[in-house]
C-alpha positions as CSV (number, residue, x, y, z in Angstrom):
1,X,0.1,-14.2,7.7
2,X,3.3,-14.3,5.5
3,X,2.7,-11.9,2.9
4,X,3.7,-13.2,-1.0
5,X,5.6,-10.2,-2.2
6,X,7.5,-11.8,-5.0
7,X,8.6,-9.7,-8.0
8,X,10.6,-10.3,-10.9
9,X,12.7,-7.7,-13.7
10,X,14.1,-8.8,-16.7
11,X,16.2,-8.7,-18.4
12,X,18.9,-7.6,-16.0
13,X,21.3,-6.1,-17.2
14,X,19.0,-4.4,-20.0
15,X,20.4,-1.9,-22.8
16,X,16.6,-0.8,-23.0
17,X,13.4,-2.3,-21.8
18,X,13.1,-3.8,-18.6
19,X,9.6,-6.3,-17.9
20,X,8.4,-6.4,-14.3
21,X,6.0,-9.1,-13.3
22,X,4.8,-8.9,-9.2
23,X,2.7,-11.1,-7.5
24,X,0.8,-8.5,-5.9
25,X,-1.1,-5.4,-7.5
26,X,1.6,-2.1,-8.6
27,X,0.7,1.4,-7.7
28,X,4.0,3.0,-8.1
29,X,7.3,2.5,-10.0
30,X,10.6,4.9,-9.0
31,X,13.4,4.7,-10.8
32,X,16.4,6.0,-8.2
33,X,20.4,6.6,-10.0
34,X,22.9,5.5,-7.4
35,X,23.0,8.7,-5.8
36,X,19.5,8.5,-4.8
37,X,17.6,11.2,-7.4
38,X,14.8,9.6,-8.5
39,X,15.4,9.8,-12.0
40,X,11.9,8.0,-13.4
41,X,8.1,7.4,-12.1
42,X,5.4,5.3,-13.5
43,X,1.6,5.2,-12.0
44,X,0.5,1.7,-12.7
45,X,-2.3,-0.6,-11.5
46,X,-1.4,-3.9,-12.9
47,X,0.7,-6.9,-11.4
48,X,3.4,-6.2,-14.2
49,X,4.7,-3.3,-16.4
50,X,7.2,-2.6,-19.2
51,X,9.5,0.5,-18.7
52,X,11.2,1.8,-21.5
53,X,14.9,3.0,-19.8
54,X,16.4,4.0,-23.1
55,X,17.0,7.7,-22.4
56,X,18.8,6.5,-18.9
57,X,22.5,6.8,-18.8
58,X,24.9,3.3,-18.2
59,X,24.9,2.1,-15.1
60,X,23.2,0.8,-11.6
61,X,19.8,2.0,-10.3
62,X,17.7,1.0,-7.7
63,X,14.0,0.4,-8.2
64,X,11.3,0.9,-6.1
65,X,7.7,-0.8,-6.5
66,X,5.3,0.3,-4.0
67,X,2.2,-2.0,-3.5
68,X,-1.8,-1.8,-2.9
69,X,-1.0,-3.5,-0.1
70,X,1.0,-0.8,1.3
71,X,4.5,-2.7,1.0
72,X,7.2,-1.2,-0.9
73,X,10.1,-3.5,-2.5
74,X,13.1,-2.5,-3.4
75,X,15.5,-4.3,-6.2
76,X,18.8,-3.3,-8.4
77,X,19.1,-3.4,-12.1
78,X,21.9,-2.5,-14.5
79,X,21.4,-0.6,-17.5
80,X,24.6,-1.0,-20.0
């Protein structure tokens, strides 16, 4: 049983907004800065969200989606 844990963000890099479409069920969004503080959270329950990253600085971050399923995915984005 090969799990579909697809996921997509866009527009990457963003200078604001950043769309995230999953095939599976969000529960959790973190937002990490390349140091590893997490830096933004957002409780969903949808399969996709918008996140406004405005207030972030310029640069790389690592997001996190964590899953109803229990799976956790893990993805780069750049913010400029």
């Amino acid at each position: 049983n090969e799990l579909d844990n697809s996921f997509n963000i866009y527009p990457n890099p963003s200078n604001g907004v950043i769309n995230i479409q999953s095939s599976n069920i969000i529960k959790t969004i973190n937002i990490y800065n390349m140091i590893g503080n997490l830096v933004m959270v957002k409780n969903i329950s949808n399969n996709q969200s918008t996140l406004n990253i405005e207030n972030l600085t310029n640069g790389v971050y690592l997001i996190e989606l964590k899953l109803n399923n229990g799976s956790i995915l893990n993805s780069k984005f750049i913010k400029k």
